[in-house]
C-alpha positions in Angstrom: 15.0 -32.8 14.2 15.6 -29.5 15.1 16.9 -28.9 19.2 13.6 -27.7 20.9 15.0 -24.4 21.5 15.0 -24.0 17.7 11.9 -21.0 17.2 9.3 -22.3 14.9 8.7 -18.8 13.3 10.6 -15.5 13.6 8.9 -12.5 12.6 11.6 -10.0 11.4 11.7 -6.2 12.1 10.5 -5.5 8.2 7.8 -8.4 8.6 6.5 -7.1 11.9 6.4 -3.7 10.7 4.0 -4.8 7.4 2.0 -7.1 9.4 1.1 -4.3 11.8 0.4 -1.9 9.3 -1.5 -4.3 7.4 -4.0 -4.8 10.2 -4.0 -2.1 11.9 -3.5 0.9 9.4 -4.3 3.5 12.4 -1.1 2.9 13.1 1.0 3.7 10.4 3.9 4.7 9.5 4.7 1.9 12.2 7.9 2.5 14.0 9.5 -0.3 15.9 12.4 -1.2 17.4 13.0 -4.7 19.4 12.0 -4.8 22.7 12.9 -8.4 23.2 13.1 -11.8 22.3 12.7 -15.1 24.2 11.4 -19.2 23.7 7.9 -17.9 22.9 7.8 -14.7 21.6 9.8 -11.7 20.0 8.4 -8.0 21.3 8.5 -5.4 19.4 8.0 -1.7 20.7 5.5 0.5 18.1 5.6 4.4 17.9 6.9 4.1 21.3 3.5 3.2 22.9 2.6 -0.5 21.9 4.6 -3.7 22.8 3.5 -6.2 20.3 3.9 -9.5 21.0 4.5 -12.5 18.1 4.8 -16.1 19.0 8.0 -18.0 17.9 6.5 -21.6 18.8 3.2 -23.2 18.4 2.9 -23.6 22.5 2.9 -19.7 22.4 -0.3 -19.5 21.5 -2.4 -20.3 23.9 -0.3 -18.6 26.3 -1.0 -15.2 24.4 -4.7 -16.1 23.8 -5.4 -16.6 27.9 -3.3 -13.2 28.4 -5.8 -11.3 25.9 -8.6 -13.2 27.6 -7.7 -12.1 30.9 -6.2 -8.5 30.6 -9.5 -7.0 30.5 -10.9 -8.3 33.7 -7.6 -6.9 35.3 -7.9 -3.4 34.2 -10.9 -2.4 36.6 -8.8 -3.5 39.6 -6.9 -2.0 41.9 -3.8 -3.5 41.3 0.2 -2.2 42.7 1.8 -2.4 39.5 0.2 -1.0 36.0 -1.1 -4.0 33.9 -1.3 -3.7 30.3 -4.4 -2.9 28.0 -4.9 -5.5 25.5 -5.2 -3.1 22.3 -5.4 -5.1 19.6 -5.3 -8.4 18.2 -3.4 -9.3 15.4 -4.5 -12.3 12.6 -2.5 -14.5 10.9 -1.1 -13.9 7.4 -0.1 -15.8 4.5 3.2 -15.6 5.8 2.8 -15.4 9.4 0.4 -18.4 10.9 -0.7 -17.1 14.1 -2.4 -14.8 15.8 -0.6 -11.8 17.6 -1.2 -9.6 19.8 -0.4 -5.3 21.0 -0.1 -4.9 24.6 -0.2 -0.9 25.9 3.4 -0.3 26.9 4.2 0.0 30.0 7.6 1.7 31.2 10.3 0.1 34.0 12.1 -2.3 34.9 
């Protein structure tokens, strides 16, 4: 049995890059670099606008799925901080079982 930090599924830089540009094709070439990875999900940043989000472990996922839900209803209020626009949800691939998700970037800290 693997510890339960152990990710179920890592997307790689080359797999992320070929999923992305699988599905979405408007954005290709994809450019990416790693924005970040943690117990649920790696990030990558895409053509410096896009944070795109792929779940390492089956828990992940309906995590992501309520943030895509709920992002729209954010965007028409008047928030303090800038909230992310859902742009785009990913589908799972023969090699990659879940769904995935790109996020508008937003800069700081």
């Amino acid at each position: 049995m693997n510890p339960v930090w152990t990710p179920e599924h890592v997307v790689d830089s080359a797999q992320a890059a070929r999923l992305i540009a699988e599905q979405f094709p408007e954005l290709a070439p994809v450019r990416l670099e790693t924005a970040g990875e943690g117990f649920d999900n790696t990030v990558y940043l895409v053509n410096e606008a896009y944070a795109f989000r792929f779940p390492r472990r089956d828990i992940a996922i309906a995590l992501l799925q309520r943030e895509c839900a709920i992002l729209p209803a954010l965007a028409g209020l008047d928030m303090p901080l800038d909230i992310p626009k859902l742009y785009c949800s990913g589908s799972p691939a023969a090699d990659y079982p879940w769904p995935f998700a790109g996020f508008s970037f937003v800069r700081g800290k």
